[in-house]
C-alpha atoms as an extended CHARMM CRD file, in Angstrom:
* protein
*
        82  EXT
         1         1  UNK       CA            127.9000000000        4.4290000000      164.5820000000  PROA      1               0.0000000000
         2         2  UNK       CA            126.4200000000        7.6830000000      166.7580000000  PROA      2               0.0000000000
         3         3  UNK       CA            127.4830000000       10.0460000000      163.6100000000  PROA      3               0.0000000000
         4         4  UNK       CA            125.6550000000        8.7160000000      161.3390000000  PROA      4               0.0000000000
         5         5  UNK       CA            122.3170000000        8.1730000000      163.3200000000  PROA      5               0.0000000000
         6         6  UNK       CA            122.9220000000       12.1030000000      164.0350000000  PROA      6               0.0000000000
         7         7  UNK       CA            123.0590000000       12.2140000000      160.3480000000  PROA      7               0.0000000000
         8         8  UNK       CA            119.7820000000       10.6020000000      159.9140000000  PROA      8               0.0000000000
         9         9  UNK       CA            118.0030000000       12.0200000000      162.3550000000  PROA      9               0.0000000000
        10        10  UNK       CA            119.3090000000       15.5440000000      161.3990000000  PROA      10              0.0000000000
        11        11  UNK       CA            118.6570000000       15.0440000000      157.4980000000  PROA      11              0.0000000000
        12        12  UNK       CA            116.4830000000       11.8410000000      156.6320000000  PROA      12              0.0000000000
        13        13  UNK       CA            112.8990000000       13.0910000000      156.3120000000  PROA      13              0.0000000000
        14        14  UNK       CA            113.9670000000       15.7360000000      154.0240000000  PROA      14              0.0000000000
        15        15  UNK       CA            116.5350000000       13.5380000000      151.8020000000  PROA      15              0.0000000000
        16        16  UNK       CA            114.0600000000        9.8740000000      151.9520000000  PROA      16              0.0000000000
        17        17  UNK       CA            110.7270000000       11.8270000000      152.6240000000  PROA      17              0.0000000000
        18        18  UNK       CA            109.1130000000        8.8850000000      154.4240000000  PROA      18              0.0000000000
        19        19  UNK       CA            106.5660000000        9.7610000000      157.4820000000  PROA      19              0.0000000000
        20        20  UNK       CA            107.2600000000       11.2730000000      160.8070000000  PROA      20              0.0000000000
        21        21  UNK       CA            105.9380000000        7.3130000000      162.1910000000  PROA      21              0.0000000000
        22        22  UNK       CA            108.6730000000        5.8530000000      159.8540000000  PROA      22              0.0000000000
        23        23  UNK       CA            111.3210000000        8.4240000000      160.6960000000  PROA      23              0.0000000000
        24        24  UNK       CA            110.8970000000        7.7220000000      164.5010000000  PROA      24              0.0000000000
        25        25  UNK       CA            110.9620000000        4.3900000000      164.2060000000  PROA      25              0.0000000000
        26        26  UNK       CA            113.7860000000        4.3910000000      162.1020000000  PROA      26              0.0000000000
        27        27  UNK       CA            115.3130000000        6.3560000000      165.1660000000  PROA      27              0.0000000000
        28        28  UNK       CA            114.2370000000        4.2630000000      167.6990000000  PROA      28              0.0000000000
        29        29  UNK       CA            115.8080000000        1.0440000000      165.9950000000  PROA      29              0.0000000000
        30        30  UNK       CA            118.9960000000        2.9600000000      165.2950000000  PROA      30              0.0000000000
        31        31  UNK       CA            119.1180000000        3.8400000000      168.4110000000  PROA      31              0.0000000000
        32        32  UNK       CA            118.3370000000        0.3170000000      170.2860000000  PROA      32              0.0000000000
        33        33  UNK       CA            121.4180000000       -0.4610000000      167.9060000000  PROA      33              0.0000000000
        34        34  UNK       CA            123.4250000000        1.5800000000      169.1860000000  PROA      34              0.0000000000
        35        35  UNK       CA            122.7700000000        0.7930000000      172.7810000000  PROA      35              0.0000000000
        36        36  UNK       CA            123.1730000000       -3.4330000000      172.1360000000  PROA      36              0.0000000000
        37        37  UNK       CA            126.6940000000       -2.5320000000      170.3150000000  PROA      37              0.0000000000
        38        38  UNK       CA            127.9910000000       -0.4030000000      172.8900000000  PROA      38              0.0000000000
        39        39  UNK       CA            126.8290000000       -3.4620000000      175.6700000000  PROA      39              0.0000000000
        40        40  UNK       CA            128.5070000000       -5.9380000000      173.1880000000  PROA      40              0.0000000000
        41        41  UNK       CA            131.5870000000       -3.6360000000      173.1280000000  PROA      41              0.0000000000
        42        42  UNK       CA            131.7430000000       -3.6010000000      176.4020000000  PROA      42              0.0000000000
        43        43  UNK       CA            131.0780000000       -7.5380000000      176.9340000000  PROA      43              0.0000000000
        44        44  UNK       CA            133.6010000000       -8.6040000000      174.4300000000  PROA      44              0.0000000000
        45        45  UNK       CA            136.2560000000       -6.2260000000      175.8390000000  PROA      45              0.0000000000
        46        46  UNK       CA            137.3310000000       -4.3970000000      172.8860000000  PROA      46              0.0000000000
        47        47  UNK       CA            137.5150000000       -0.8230000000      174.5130000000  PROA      47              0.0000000000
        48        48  UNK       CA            137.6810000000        0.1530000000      177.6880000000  PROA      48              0.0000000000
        49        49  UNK       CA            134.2690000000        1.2340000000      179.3620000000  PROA      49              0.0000000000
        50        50  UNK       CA            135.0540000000        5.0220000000      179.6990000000  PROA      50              0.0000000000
        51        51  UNK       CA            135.9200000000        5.0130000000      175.7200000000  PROA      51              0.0000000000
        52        52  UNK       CA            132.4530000000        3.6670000000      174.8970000000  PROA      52              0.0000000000
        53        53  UNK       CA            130.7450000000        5.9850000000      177.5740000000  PROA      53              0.0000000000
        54        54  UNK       CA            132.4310000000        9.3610000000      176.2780000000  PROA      54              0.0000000000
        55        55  UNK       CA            132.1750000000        8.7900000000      172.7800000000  PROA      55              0.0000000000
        56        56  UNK       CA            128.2830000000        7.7620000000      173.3000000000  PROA      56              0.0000000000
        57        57  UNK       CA            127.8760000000       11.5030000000      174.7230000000  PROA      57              0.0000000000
        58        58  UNK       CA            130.8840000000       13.3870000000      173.5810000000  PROA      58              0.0000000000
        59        59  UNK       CA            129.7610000000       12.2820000000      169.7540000000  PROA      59              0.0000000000
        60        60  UNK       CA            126.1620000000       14.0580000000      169.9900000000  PROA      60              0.0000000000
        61        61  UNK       CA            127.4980000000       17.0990000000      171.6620000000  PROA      61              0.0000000000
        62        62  UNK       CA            130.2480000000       17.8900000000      169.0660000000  PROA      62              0.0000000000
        63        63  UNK       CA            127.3950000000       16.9660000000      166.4490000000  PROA      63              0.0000000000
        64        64  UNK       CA            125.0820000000       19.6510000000      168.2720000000  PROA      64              0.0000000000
        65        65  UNK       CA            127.6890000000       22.3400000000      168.4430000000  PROA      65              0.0000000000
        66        66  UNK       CA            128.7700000000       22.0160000000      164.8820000000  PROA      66              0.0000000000
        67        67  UNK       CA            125.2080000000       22.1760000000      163.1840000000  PROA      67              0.0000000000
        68        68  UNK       CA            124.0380000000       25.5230000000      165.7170000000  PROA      68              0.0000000000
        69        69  UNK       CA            127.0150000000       27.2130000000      165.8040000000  PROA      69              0.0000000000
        70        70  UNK       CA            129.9520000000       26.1240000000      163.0480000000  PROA      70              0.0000000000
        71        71  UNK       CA            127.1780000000       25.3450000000      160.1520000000  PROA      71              0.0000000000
        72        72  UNK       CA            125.4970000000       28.5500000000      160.7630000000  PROA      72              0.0000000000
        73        73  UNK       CA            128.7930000000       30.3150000000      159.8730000000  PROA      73              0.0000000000
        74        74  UNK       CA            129.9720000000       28.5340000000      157.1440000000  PROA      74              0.0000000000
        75        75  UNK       CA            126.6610000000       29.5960000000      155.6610000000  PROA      75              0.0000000000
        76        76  UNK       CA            127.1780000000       33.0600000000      156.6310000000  PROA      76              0.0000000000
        77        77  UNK       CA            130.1960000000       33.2910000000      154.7200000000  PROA      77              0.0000000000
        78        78  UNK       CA            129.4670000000       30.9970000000      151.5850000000  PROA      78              0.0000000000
        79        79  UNK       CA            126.2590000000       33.3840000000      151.4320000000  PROA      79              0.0000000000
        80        80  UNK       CA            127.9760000000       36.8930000000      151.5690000000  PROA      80              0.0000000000
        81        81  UNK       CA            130.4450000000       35.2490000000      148.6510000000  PROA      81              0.0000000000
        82        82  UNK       CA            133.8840000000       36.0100000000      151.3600000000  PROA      82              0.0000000000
């Protein structure tokens, strides 16, 4: 559920073009989502509480590393033609 929130927060105002008001609030429901799921995960016993905790910040940090580092090479290359 993290990925795509990173998703939308990375790319939704340029693919939907809605306001920066709608785009945060969009966020800021996704994200109170997120949070009630992980409690209800953790309530209902379906993962163990260290698997919902690292994936909760293990999930945005790959997501950060491959957009400023990996992305920016793939472009790179795709843009010299190699």
């Amino acid at each position: 559920m993290i990925t795509p929130v990173m998703l939308v927060s990375f790319y939704g105002k340029q693919v939907f073009e809605y306001s920066d008001r709608a785009h945060t609030m969009l966020l800021g429901f996704l994200t109170s989502c997120i949070f009630a799921m992980a409690v209800l995960i953790i309530a209902r016993r379906n993962h163990y509480t260290q698997d919902v905790i690292a994936g909760s910040y293990i999930t945005p940090l790959l997501w950060h590393f491959y957009t400023r580092v990996i992305h920016k090479e793939d472009l790179a290359i795709q843009i010299r033609g190699v």
